[in-house]
Each structure stands twice: as structure tokens, then as C-alpha cells.
C-alpha positions in Angstrom: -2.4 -8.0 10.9 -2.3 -10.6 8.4 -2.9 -10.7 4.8 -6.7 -12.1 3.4 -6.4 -14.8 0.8 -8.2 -12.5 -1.5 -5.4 -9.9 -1.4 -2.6 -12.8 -1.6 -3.8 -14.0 -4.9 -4.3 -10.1 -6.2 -0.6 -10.2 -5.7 -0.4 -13.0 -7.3 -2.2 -12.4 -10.5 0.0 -8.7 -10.5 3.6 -10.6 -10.4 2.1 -13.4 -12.9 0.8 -10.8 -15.6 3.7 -8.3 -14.6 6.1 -11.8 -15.7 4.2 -12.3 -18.9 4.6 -8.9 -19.7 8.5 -9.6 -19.8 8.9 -6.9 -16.4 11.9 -7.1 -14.2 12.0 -8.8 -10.5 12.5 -5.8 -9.6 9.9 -3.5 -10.9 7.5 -6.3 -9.8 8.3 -6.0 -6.5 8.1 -2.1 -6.7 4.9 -2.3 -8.7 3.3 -4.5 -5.4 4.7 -2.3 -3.1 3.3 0.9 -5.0 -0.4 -1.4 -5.0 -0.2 -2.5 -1.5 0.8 0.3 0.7 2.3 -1.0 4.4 3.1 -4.4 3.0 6.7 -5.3 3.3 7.3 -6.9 -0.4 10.9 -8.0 -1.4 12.4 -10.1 -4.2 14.7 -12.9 -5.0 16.1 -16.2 -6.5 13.4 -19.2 -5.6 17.0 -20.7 -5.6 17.9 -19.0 -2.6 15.1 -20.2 -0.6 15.1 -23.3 1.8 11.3 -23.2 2.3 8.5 -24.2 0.4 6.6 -21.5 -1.1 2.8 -20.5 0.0 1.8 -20.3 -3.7 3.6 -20.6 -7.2 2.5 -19.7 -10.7 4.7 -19.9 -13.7 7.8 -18.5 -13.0 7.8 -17.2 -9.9 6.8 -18.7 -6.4 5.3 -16.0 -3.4 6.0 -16.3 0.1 4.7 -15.1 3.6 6.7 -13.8 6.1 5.8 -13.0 9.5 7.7 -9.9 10.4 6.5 -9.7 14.4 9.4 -10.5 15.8 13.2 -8.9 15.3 14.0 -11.3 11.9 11.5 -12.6 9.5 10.2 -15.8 9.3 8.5 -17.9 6.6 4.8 -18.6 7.3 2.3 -20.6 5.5 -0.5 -18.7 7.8 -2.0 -15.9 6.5 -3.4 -14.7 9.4 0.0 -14.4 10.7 2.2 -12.6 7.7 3.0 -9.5 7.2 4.8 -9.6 4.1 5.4 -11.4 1.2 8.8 -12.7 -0.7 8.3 -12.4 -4.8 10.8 -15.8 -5.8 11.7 -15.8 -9.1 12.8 -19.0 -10.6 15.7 -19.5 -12.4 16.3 -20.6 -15.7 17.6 -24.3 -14.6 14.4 -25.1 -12.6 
């Protein structure tokens, strides 16, 4: 399936004017998720993650997962994702 670079940095234009806007984690991910119908979107801490991010932009970083096989797995392929992780960052970073 994967995920054109154009759409990834749609997504990532969204989350970063959804931020600026002073808009929840969570209604970011939702608002995606509403904009991108049959992309698996989630949110959480970029404290929480081991990885390093596909993209970052001010105070979030985005992720690709690929979702093929029974657990996801962080991907920097785009060809190979099929789904994204919204990270924000925490205050101490």
C-alpha cells in the first residue's frame, strides 16, 4: 500500500498547524484520521518512543509503521507503511 511523500507531509503540515492552533494530541490524531480515511493514525509521548522519527516539526515528531504483519513495526520506507504515529514531545525535550 504505502503512503506517497506528498500525503506524509499533508499530514504533516495538518498536526503542525493543528499544534499552533493550541489543539489536543488527541483531536490531532482524530482530525488525520477523519482527513485520511483507511490510514491507521495513533498518538503518543515522542518520550515513549525508542526509534527515530521519519520527520519532526516543532513539537511533534511523525512516524511510519508498517502494519503487514501481526504487530507493527517502525519504518522509515514509505513505500512500506501503513500508518503513521503522531509523537508529541514533552515539555523537558
Amino acid at each position: 500500500m504505502g503512503i506517497a511523500a506528498e500525503r506524509i507531509d499533508s499530514i504533516l503540515a495538518f498536526a503542525n498547524q493543528r499544534f499552533a492552533a493550541g489543539d489536543k494530541l488527541n483531536a490531532i490524531v482524530h482530525a488525520v484520521k477523519g482527513a485520511n480515511p483507511g490510514l491507521s493514525v495513533t498518538g503518543t509521548f515522542a518520550s515513549v518512543m525508542a526509534e527515530d522519527p521519519y520527520k519532526e516539526d516543532g513539537r511533534f515528531a511523525l512516524f511510519l509503521v508498517d502494519g503487514t504483519n501481526h504487530c507493527w513495526a517502525i519504518t522509515a520506507n514509505p513505500a512500506g507503511a501503513t500508518g503513521i504515529v503522531i509523537a508529541e514531545r514533552d515539555d523537558e525535550e
